[in-house]
C-alpha positions in Angstrom: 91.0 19.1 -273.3 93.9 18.1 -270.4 92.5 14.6 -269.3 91.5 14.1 -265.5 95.3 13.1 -263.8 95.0 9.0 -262.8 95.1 9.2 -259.2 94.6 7.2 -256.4 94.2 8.7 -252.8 94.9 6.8 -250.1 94.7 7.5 -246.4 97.3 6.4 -243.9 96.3 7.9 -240.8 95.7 11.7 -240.9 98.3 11.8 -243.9 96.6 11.7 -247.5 98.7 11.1 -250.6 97.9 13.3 -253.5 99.5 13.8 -257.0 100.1 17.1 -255.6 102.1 15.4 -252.6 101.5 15.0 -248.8 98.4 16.7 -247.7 97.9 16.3 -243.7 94.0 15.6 -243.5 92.0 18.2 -241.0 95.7 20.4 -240.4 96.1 17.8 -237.8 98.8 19.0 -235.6 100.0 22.0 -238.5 101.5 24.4 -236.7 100.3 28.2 -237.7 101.9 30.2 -235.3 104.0 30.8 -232.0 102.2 31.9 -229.0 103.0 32.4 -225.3 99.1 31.7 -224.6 98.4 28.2 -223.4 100.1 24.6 -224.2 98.8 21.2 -224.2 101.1 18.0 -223.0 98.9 15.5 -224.4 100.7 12.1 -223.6 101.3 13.8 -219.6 97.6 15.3 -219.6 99.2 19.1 -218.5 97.5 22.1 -219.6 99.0 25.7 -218.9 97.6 29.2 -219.8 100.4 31.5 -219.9 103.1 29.5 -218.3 100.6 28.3 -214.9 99.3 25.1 -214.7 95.5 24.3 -215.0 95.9 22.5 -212.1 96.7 25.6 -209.5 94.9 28.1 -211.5 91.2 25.7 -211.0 92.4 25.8 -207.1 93.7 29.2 -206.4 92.0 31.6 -208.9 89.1 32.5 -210.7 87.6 33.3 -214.0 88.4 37.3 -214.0 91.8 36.8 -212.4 92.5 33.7 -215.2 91.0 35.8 -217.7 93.0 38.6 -217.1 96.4 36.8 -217.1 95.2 35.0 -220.5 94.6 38.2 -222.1 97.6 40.2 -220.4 100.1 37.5 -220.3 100.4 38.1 -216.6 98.5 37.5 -212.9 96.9 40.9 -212.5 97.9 43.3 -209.0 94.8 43.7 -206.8 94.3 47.1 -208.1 94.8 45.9 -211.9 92.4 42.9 -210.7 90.0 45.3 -209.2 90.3 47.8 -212.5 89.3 44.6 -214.7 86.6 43.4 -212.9 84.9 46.5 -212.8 85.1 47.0 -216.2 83.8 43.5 -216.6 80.9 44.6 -215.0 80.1 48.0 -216.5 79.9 46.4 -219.9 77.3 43.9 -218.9 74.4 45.4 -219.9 72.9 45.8 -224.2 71.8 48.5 -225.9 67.6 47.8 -226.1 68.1 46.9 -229.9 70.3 44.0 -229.3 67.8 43.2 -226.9 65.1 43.3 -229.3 66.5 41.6 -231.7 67.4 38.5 -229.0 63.5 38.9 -228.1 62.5 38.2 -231.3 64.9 35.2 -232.3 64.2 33.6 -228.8 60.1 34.2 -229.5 60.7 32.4 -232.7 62.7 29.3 -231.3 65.8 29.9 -232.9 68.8 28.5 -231.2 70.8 30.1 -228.7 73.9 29.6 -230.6 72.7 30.9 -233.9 71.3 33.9 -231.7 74.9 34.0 -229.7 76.1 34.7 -233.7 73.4 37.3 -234.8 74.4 39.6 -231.2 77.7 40.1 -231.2 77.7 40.5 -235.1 74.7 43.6 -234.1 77.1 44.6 -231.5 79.8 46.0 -233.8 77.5 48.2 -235.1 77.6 50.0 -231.8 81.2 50.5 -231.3 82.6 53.6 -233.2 85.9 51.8 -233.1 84.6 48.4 -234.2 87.1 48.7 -237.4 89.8 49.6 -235.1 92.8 47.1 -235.0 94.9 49.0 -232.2 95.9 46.9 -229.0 94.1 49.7 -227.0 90.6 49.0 -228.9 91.0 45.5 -229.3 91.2 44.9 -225.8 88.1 47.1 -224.7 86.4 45.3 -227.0 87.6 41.7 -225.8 86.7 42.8 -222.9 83.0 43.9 -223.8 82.6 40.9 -225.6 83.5 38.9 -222.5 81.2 41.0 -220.5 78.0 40.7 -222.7 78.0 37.3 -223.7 76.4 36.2 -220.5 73.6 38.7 -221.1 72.7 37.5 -224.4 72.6 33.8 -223.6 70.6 34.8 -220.4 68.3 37.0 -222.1 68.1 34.4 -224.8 66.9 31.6 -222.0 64.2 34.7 -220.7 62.4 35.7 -223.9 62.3 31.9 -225.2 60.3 31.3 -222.1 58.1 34.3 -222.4 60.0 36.0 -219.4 61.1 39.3 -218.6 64.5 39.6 -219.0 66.9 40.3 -216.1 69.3 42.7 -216.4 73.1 42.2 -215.0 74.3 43.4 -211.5 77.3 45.1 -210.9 78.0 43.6 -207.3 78.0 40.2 -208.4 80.6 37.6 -210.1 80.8 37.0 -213.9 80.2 33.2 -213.0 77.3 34.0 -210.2 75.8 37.3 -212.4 75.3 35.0 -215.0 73.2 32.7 -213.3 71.0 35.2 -211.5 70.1 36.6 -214.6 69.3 33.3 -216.3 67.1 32.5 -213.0 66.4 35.7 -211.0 68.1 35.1 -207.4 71.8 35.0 -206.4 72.9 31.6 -206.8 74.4 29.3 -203.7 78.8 29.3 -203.4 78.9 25.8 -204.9 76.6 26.8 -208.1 78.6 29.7 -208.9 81.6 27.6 -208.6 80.3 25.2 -211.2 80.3 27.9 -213.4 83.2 29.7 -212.5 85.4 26.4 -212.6 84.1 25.5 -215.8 84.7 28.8 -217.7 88.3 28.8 -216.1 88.7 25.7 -217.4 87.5 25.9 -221.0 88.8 29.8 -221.3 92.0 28.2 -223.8 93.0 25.5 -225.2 96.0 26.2 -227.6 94.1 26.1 -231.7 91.3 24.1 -231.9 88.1 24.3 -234.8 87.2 27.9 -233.5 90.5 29.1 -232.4 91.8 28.7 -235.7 88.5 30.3 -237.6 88.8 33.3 -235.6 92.3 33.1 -236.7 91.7 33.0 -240.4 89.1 36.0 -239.8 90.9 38.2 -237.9 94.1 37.4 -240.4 92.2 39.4 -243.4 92.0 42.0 -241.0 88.2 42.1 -240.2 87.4 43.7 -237.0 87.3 41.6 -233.6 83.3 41.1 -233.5 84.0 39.0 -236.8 86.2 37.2 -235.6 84.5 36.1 -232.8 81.4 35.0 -234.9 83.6 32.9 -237.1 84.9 31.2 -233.5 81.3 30.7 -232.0 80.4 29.4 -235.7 82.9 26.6 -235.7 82.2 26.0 -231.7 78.4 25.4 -232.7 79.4 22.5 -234.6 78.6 19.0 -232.8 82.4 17.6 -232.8 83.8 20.9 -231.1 81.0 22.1 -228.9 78.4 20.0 -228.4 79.9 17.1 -227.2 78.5 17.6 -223.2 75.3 17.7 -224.0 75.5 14.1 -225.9 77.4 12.9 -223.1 74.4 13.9 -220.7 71.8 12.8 -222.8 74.3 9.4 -222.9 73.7 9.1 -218.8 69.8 9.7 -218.9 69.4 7.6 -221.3 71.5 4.9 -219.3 69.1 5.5 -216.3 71.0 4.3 -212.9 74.3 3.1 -212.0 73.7 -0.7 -212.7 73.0 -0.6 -216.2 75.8 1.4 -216.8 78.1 -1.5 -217.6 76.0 -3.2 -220.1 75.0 -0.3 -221.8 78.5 1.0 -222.7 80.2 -2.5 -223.6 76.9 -2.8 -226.3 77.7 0.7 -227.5 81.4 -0.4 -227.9 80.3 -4.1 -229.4 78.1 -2.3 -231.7 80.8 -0.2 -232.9 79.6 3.2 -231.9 80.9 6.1 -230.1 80.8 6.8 -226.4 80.6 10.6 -225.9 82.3 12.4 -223.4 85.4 9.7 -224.1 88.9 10.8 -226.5 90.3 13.7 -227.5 92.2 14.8 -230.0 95.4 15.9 -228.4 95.3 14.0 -225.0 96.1 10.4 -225.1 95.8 10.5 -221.3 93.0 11.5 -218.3 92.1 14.8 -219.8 93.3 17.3 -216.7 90.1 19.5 -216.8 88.2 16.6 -216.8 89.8 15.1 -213.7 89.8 18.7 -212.0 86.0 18.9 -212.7 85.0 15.4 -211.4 85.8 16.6 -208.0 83.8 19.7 -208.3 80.7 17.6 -209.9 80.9 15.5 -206.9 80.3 18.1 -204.5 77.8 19.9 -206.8 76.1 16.3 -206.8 75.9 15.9 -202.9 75.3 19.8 -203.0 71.8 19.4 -204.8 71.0 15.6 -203.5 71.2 13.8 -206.4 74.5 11.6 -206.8 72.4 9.4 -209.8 74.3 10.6 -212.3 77.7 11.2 -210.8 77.3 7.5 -209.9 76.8 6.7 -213.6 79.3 8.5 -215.0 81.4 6.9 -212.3 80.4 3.7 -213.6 80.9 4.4 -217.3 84.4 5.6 -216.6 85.6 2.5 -215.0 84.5 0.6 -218.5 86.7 3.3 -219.9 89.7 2.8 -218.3 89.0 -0.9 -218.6 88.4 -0.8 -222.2 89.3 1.8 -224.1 92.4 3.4 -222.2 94.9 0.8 -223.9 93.7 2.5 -226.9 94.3 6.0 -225.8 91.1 7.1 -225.3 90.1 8.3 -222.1 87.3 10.8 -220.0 87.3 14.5 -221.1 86.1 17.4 -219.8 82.6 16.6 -221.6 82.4 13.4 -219.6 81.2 15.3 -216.7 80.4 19.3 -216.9 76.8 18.1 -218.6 76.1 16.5 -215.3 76.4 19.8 -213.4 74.8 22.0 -216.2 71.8 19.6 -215.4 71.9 19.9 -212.1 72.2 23.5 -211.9 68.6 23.3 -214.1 70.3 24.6 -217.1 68.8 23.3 -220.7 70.5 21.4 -222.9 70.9 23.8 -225.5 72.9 26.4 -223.6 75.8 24.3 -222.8 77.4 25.2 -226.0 76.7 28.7 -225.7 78.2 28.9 -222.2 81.7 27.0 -223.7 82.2 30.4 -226.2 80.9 32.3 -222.6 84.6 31.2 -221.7 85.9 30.7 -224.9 85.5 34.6 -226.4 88.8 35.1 -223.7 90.9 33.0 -225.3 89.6 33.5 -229.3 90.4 37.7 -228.0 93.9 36.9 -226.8 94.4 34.7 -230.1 93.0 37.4 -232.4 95.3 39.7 -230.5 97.9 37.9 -230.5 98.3 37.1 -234.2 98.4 40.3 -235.3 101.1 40.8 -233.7 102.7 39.0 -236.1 100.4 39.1 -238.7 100.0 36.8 -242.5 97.2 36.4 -244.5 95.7 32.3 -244.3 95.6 31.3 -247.8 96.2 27.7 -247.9 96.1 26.0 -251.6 94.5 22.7 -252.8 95.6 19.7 -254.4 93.4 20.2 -257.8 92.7 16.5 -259.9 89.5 17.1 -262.3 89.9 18.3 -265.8 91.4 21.1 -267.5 90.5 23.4 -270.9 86.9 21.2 -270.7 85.3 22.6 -274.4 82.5 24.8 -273.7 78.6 23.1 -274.9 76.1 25.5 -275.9 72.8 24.6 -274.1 70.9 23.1 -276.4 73.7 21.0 -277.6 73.7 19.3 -274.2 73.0 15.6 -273.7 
């Protein structure tokens, strides 16, 4: 028998030395690819999708126009805009078995994320060209899958309260269909802003966790729907997709603006983690997050209750006083929570609304890549034994 290899791994940073060599711990900042999609200034805090700043597309667009130029590469024509949108809209609706089968997960408390999975895996099995990896199909299908995924986390938030579900209108929004069939009447301009702001804002974001799952799926070929369960899969997890709901639970549990201070500097003291507060990438104001302030704000003085604006405002100034000369400042998580709440939305559909946005830009990736397509098969650095002599069983000790 080879004996185990003496080894000592040791971790400097996000490097990890191995016998093997080198191995950079989580892929941090591994490149896999070149794309024309979106790109991330982290020391500057810029964000562009498709060469356009965040920035102008949150004042002058919205989420069918953005989504359009993320998955075409380009700002859409009226008529193209128009074409889009309507096609949007006439792929709202689910055959009655997906329905059934969101009925019957909701009835049985399953969450809205595992349920978000289960759908749009059933889905496939309703599109003849599922299988089909041509630009034409794969783009009626991102856009079906864009279109539906509303429906199912509406229908979800129905049937888990033992209401009827609502089905999609086609003379509304994405951003203000959605809401009306989560809560049955057309929702007010600012509400429907809330939404349509933040799915503009979270449609791309270069390769994150799920970004780069649907990668490695759509990179053996699978068909699209896969792909997108690997990317809500990997959003589901509580460091990628999660992390607004924490936050909001953070400023509840805070309670009112004055005991904001003392409550985050004994979270820091005690060592632990402020949600809503560093990113990976940015070592500056995240710029979604400062885009989305202003909008919480108004959203805030919209409803009448500034409580938790107020908080948040409070906790961010013990953030810049504290933990910005390490890097760490507000992200977009720091405030979209407080205007889920306020728009009466529960806690566990914040997550499932991220991949409502996200499916856009996990499509265009998908798409994208093939383009130029490899196979992911990445190796590992191997130190247990080799040729270990085989014990029959009841030799064993």
């Amino acid at each position: 028998m080879e004996s185990v290899r003496k080894v000592e791994i040791s971790t400097s940073g996000k490097v990890i030395e191995s016998p093997c060599g080198p191995i950079i711990h989580g892929l941090e900042d591994v490149l896999i690819k070149v794309t024309s999609i979106s790109d991330i200034d982290g020391r500057k805090g810029i964000l562009w999708y498709r060469g356009y700043r965040i920035d102008d597309l949150a004042k002058y667009s919205n989420f069918e126009e953005t989504a359009y130029l993320v998955l075409y590469g380009k700002l859409p024509t009226r008529s193209e805009l128009s074409e889009f949108s309507e096609k949007l809209a006439s792929n709202r609706d689910l055959p009655e078995e997906i329905y059934s089968i969101i009925r019957v997960l909701a009835e049985n408390k399953v969450h809205p994320m595992l349920v978000l999975e289960s759908a749009v895996s059933a889905l496939a099995g309703f599109d003849p060209k599922a299988g089909d990896l041509s630009k034409e199909a794969l783009y009626d299908q991102a856009i079906r899958l864009t279109a539906v995924l509303p429906t199912i986390i509406a229908a979800h938030y129905r049937f888990s309260r033992g209401l009827g579900v609502i089905k999609p209108k086609k003379d509304l929004s994405h951003a203000a269909n959605f809401l009306y069939m989560m809560f049955g009447s057309t929702p007010d301009e600012v509400s429907t802003r809330a939404i349509d702001l933040y799915l503009v804002l979270h449609i791309d974001h270069e390769v994150p966790a799920s970004t780069f799952a649907t990668h490695v799926a759509i990179s053996t070929w699978t068909d699209l729907y896969s792909a997108i369960v690997a990317g809500i899969a990997a959003l589901k997890g509580p460091l990628h997709g999660g992390a607004n709901e924490a936050a909001m639970k953070q400023y509840l549990e805070i309670g009112s603006p004055s005991n904001a201070r003392p409550y985050v500097e004994k979270l820091l003291a005690e060592g632990k983690r402020l949600m809503g507060v560093g990113h990976r990438v940015y070592k500056t104001y995240d710029p979604r997050a400062r885009i989305y302030k202003d909008l919480v704000r108004e959203l805030s003085e919209k409803k009448g209750n500034m409580t938790y604006y107020q908080i948040a405002e409070e906790v961010e100034k013990v953030v810049l006083e504290k933990l910005a000369p390490k890097n760490l400042y507000p992200n977009i998580d720091f405030w979209s929570g407080i205007a889920m709440y306020l728009l009466g939305i529960p806690y566990e559909y914040y997550t499932p609304i991220f991949a409502m946005s996200r499916v856009v830009g996990w499509s265009a990736h998908a798409i994208e890549y093939l383009n130029e397509h490899r196979l992911f098969r990445p190796r590992a650095c191997y130190i247990g034994p080799h040729d270990v002599q085989y014990v029959p069983i009841d030799q064993r000790k």
